[in-house]
ZAMIVEX-204919 format. One record per residue (C-alpha): y, x, z negated; residue in one letter; residue number from 1. Coordinates in Angstrom, 1 decimal, padded with zeros to 4 digits. Layout:
N
R       Y       X       Z  r    k
R       Y       X       Z  A  NUM
...
END
This chain:
359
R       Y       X       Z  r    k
R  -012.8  -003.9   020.4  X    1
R  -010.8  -006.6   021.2  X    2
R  -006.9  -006.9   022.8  X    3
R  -005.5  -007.0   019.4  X    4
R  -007.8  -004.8   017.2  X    5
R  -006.7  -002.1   019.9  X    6
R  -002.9  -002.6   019.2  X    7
R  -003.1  -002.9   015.5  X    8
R  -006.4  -000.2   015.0  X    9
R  -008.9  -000.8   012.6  X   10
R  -010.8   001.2   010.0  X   11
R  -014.4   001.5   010.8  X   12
R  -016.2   002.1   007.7  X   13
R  -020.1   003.3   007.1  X   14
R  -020.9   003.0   003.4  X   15
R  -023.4   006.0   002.7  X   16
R  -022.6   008.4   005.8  X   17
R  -021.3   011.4   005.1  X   18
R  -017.1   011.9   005.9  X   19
R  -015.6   012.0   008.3  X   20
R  -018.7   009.2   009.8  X   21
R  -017.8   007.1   006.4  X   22
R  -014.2   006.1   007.1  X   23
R  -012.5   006.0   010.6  X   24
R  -009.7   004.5   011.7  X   25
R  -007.7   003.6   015.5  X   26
R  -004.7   002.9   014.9  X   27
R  -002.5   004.5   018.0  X   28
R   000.7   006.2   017.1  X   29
R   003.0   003.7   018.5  X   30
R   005.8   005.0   016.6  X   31
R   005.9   008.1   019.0  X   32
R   005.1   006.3   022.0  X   33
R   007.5   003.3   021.9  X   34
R   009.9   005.1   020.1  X   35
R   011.0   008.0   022.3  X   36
R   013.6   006.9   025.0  X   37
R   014.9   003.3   022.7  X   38
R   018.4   002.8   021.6  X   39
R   018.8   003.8   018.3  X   40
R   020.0   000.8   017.1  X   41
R   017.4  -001.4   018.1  X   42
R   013.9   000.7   016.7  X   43
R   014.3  -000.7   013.1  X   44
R   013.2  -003.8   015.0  X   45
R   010.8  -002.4   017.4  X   46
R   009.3  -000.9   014.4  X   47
R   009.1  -004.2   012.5  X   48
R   006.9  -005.6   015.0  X   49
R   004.8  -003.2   015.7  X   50
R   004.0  -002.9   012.1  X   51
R   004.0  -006.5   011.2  X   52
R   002.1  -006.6   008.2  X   53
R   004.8  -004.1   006.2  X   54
R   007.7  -005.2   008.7  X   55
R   010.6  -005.2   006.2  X   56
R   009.8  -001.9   004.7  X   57
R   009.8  -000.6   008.1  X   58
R   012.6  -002.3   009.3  X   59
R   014.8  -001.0   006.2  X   60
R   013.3   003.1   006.5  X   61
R   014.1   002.7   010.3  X   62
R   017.7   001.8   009.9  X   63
R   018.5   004.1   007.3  X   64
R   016.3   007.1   008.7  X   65
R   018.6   006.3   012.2  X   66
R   021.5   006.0   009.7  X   67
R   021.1   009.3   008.1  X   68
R   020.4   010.9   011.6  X   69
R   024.4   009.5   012.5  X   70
R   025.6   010.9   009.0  X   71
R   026.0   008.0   007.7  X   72
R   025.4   007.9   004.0  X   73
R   023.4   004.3   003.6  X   74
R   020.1   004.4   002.1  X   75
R   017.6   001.3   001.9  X   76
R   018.3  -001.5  -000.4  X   77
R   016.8  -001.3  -003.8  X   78
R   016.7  -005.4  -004.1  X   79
R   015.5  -006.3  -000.7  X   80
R   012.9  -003.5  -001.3  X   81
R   012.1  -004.9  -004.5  X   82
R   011.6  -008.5  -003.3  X   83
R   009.5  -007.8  -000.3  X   84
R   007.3  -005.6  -002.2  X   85
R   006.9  -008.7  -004.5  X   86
R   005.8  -011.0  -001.8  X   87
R   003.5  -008.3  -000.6  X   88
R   002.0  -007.8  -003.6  X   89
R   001.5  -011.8  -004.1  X   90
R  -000.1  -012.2  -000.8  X   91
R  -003.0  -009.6  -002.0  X   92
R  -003.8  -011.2  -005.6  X   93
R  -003.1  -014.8  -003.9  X   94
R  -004.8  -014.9  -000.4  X   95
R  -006.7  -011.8   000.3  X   96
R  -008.9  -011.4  -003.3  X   97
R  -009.6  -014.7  -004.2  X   98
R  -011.5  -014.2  -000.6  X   99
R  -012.3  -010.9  -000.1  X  100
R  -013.5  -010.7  -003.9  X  101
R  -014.8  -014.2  -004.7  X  102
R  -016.2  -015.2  -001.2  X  103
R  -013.5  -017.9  -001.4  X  104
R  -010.2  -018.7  -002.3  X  105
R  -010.6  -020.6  -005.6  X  106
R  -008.8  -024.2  -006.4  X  107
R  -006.8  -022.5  -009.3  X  108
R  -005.6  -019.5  -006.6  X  109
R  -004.8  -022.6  -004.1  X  110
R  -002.9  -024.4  -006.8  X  111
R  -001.4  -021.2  -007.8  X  112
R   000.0  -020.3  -004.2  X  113
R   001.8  -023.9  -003.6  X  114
R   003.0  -023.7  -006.8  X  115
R   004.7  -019.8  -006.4  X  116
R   008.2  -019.6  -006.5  X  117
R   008.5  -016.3  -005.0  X  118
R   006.8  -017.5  -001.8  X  119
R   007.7  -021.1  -001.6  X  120
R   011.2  -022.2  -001.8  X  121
R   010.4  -025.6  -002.6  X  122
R   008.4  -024.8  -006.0  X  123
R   010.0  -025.7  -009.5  X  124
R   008.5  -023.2  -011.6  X  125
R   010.6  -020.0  -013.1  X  126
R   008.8  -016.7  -011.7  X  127
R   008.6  -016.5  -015.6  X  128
R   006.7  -019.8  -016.3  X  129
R   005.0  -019.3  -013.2  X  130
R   003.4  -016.2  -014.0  X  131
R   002.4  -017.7  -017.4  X  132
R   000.7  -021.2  -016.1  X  133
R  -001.0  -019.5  -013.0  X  134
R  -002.1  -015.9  -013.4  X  135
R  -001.6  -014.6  -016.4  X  136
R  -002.7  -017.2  -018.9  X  137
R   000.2  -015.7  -021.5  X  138
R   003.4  -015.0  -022.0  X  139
R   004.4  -012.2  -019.0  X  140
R   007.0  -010.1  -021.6  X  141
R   004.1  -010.3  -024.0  X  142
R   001.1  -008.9  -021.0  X  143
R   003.4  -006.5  -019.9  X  144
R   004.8  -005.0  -023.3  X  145
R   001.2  -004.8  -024.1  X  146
R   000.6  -002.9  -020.6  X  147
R   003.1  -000.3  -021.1  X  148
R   001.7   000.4  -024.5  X  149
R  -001.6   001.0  -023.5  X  150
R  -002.7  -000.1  -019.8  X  151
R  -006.3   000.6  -020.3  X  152
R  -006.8  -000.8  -023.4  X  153
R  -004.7  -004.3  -022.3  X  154
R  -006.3  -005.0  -019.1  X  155
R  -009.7  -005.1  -020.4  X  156
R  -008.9  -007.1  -023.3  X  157
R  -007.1  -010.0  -020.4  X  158
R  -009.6  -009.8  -018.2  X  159
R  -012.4  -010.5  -020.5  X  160
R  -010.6  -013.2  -022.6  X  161
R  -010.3  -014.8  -019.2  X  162
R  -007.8  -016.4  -019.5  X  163
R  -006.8  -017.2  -016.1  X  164
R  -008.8  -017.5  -012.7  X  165
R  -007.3  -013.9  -011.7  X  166
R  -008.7  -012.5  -015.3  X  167
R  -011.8  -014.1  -014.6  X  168
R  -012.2  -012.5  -010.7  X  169
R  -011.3  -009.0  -012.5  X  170
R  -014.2  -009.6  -015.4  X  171
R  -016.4  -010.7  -012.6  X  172
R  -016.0  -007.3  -010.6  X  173
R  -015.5  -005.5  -013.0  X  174
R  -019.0  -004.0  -013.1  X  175
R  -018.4  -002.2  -009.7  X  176
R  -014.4  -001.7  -010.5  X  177
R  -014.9   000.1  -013.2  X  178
R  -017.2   002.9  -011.5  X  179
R  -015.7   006.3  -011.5  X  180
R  -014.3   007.5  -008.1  X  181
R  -013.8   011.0  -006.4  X  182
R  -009.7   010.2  -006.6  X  183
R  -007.1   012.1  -004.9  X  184
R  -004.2   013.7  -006.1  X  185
R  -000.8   011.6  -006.2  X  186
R   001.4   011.7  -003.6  X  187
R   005.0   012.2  -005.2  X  188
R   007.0   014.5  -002.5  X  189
R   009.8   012.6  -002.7  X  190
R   010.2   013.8  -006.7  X  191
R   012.9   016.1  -004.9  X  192
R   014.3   017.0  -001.4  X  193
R   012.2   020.5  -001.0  X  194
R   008.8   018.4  -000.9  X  195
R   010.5   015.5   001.6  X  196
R   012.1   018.6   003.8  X  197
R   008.7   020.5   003.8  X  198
R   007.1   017.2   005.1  X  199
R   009.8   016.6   007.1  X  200
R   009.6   019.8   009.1  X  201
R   005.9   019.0   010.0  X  202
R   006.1   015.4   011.1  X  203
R   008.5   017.4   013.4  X  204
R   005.9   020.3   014.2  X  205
R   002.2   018.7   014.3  X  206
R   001.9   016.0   016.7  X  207
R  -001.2   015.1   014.6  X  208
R   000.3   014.9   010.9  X  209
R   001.5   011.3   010.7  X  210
R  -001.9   010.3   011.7  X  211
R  -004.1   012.8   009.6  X  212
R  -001.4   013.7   006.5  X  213
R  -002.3   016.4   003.7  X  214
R  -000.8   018.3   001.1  X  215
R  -001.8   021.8   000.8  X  216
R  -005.2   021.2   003.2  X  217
R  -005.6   018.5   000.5  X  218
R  -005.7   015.0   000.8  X  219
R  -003.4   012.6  -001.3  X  220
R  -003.2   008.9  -002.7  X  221
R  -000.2   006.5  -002.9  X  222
R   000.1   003.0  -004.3  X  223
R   002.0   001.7  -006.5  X  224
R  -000.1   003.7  -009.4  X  225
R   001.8   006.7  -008.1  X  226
R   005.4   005.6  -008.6  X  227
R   008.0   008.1  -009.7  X  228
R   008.9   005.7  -012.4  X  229
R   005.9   006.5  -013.9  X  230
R   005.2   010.3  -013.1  X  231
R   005.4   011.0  -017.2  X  232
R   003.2   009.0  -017.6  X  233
R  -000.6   009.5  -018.0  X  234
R  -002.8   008.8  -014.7  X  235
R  -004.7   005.5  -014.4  X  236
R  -008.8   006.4  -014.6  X  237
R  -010.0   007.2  -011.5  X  238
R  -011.1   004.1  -010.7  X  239
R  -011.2   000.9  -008.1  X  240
R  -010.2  -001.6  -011.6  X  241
R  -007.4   001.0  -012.4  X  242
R  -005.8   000.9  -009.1  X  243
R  -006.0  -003.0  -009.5  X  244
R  -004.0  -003.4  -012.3  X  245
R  -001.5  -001.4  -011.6  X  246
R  -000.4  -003.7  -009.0  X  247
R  -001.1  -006.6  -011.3  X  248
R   001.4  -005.2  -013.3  X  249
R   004.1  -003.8  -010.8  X  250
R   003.5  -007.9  -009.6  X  251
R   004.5  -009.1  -013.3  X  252
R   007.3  -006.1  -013.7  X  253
R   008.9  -007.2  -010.6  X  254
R   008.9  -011.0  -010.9  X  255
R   010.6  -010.7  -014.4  X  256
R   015.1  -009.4  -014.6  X  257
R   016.0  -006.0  -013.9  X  258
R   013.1  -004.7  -011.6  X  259
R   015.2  -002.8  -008.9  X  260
R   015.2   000.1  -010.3  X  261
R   011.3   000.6  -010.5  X  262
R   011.3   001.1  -006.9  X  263
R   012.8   004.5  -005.4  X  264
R   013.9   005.2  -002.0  X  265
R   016.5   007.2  -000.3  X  266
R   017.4   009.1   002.7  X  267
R   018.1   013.2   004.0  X  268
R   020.1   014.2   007.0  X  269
R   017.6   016.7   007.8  X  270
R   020.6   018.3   011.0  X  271
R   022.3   017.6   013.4  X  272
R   020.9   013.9   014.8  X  273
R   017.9   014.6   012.9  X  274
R   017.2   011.7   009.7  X  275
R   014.2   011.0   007.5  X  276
R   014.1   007.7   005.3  X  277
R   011.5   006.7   002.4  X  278
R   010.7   004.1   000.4  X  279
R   008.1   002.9  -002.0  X  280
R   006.8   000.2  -000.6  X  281
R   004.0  -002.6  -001.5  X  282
R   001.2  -000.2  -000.5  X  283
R   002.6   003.2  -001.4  X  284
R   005.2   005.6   000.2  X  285
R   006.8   005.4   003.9  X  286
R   008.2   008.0   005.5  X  287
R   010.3   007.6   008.5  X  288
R   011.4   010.8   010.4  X  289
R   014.2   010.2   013.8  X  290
R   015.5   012.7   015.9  X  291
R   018.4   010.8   018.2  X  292
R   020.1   012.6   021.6  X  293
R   023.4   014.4   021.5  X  294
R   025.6   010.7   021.9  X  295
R   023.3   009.6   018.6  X  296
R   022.3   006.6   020.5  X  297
R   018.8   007.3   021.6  X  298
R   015.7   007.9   019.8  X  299
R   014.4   011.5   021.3  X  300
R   011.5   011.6   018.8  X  301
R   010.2   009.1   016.0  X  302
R   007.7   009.5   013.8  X  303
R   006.1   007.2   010.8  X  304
R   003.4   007.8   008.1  X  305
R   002.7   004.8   006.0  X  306
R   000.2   004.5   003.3  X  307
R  -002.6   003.7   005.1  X  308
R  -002.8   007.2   006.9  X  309
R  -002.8   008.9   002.7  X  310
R  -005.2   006.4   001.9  X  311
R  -007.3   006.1   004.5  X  312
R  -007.8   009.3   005.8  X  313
R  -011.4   010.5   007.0  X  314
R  -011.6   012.9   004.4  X  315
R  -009.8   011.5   001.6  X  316
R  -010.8   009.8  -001.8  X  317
R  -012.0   006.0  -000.1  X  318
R  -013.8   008.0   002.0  X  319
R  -015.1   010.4  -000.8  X  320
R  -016.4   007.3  -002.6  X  321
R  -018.0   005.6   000.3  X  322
R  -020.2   008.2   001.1  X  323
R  -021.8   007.6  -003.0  X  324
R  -022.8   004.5  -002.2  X  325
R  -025.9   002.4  -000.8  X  326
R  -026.0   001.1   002.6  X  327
R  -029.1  -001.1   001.4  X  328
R  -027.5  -002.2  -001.7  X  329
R  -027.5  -005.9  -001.8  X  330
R  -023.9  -006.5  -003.1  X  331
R  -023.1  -003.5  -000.4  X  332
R  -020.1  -006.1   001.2  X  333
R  -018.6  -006.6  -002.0  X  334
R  -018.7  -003.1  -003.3  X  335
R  -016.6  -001.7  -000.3  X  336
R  -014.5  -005.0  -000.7  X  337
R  -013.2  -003.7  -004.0  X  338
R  -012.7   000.0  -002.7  X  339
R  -010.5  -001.8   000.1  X  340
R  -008.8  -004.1  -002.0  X  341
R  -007.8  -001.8  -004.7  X  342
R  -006.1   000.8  -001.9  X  343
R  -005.2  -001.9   000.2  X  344
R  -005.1  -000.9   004.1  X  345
R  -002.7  -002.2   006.2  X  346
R  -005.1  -002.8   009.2  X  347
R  -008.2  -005.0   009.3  X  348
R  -011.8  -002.9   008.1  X  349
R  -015.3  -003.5   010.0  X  350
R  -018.3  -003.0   007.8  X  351
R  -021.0  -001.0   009.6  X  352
R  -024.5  -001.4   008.0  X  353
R  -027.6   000.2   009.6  X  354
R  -030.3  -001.8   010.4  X  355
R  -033.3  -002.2   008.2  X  356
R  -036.3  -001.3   009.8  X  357
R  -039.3  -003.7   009.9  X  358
R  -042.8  -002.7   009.9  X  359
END
């Protein structure tokens, strides 16, 4: 493993093997380690480097988790959560399928990525007209009023018309996307202030929680398929694709006027110098959970449990799935590229094959 694979941790992954062998990961709790002993005011940046890839969500749970451990009533910003969840979500459909998915990043992703307004200040499109001319191939009020009447129904029907080269890498895959999957359940504790104390009180307990999470002794999924927003509504199919377009869609809800309130966050004074902080974020929900020292200006204990840990875990539903499928199978790297692009770690994956025997 190299210098920074051992900083950042990586998921080892062994389509076929039975769990917990299928899905490990190494990511080091560096929350708890770098965390105890820092001034308060400075771990919402500590944390957004040491968790680069999701720094500003980080950044904004730290401060208000710190915040809420002073008393002080401040919770994360609804639009700067909203716009870097946006980015986040562009960077996945704009740089990481087009390779993970395709092999290579098509011309039409390229074009679509210099062209993006949300990413490049220099561009001249409308994140309306962009959406229509580079990934949606329609009108986005018209995709997206079609989505919310029935998602199922209007993602197959734009993928297969094909409209654009992101509809067309969905039809591609959408032989191995659209295989049923051992899901888990969704994670919504935050729904009210008993589930985020309860969790609260054992990222404060077991040392091992924010690493290996669970509900009940069950494992849980988060993404932006288990929103509140959308907790009355029916569950996406329990599969890869489903998980996919969801955040297609959050992407296209979030890009068009009045999007902040899609996103839910907030923060509890759990006692005296004692804060948690949450937010959904482009991969699912954060927690942050700070205990300061009697002046309030050192962090005695920190923890953190991102998406990733849900997600990810050795028992849970990615793991659940990769044990169903075929080492040997010759579209094997592609199969687990679609299971890791629809959940979406936040730290890099190896693909461990065993060797074929000759004769």
């Amino acid at each position: 493993m190299n210098t920074l694979d051992a900083l950042a941790g990586v998921l080892r992954v062994r389509p076929g093997a039975a769990r917990p062998q299928a899905l490990a990961g190494s990511r080091p709790d560096w929350a708890a380690t770098l965390g105890r002993g820092k001034p308060a005011d400075a771990l919402p940046s500590l944390l957004s480097s040491v968790f680069s890839l999701c720094a500003h969500a980080h950044a904004l749970c730290a401060r208000a988790a710190v915040d809420a451990a002073r008393g002080i009533e401040a919770p994360p910003s609804t639009a700067s959560l909203r716009d870097e969840t946006l980015r986040e979500h562009l960077r996945r459909l704009l740089l990481d399928w087009p390779t993970r998915l395709a092999g290579s990043p098509s011309a039409e992703a390229q074009r679509a990525l210099a062209a993006c307004p949300l990413l490049r200040p220099d561009a001249t499109d409308t994140p309306a007209d962009w959406l229509e001319r580079h990934l949606l191939g329609g009108r986005a009020q018209d995709w997206l009023a079609a989505w919310d009447a029935d998602p199922h129904a209007a993602f197959a029907s734009w993928r297969a018309g094909r409209a654009s080269w992101l509809a067309a890498l969905m039809d591609d895959i959408a032989p191995i996307a659209d295989r049923r999957l051992p899901v888990a359940s969704p994670l919504r504790v935050h729904a009210d202030d008993a589930g985020l104390r309860a969790l609260a009180g054992r990222l404060a307990d077991e040392d091992d929680f924010s690493r290996l999470p669970d509900l009940d002794s069950r494992c849980a999924e988060t993404g932006c398929w288990t929103r509140l927003d959308d907790a009355p509504k029916a569950p996406p199919a329990p599969t890869a694709g489903a998980r996919m377009a969801a955040r297609i869609a959050e992407t296209v809800r979030l890009a068009l006027p009045d999007a902040a309130s899609r996103l839910r966050s907030g923060q509890l004074a759990l006692g005296p110098g004692t804060g948690l902080a949450w937010a959904e974020m482009a991969r699912g929900l954060l927690l942050h959970y700070v205990e300061l020292d009697p002046t309030r200006t050192v962090v005695q204990r920190c923890r953190v449990l991102a998406p990733t840990e849900w997600n990810f875990h050795p028992q849970g539903a990615v793991a659940a799935s990769l044990e169903t499928l075929d080492p040997q199978a010759p579209d094997i790297a592609r199969q687990v590229a679609v299971l890791m692009s629809a959940w979406d770690p936040c730290v890099r994956y190896d693909l461990l094959l065993p060797e074929v025997a000759h004769a």
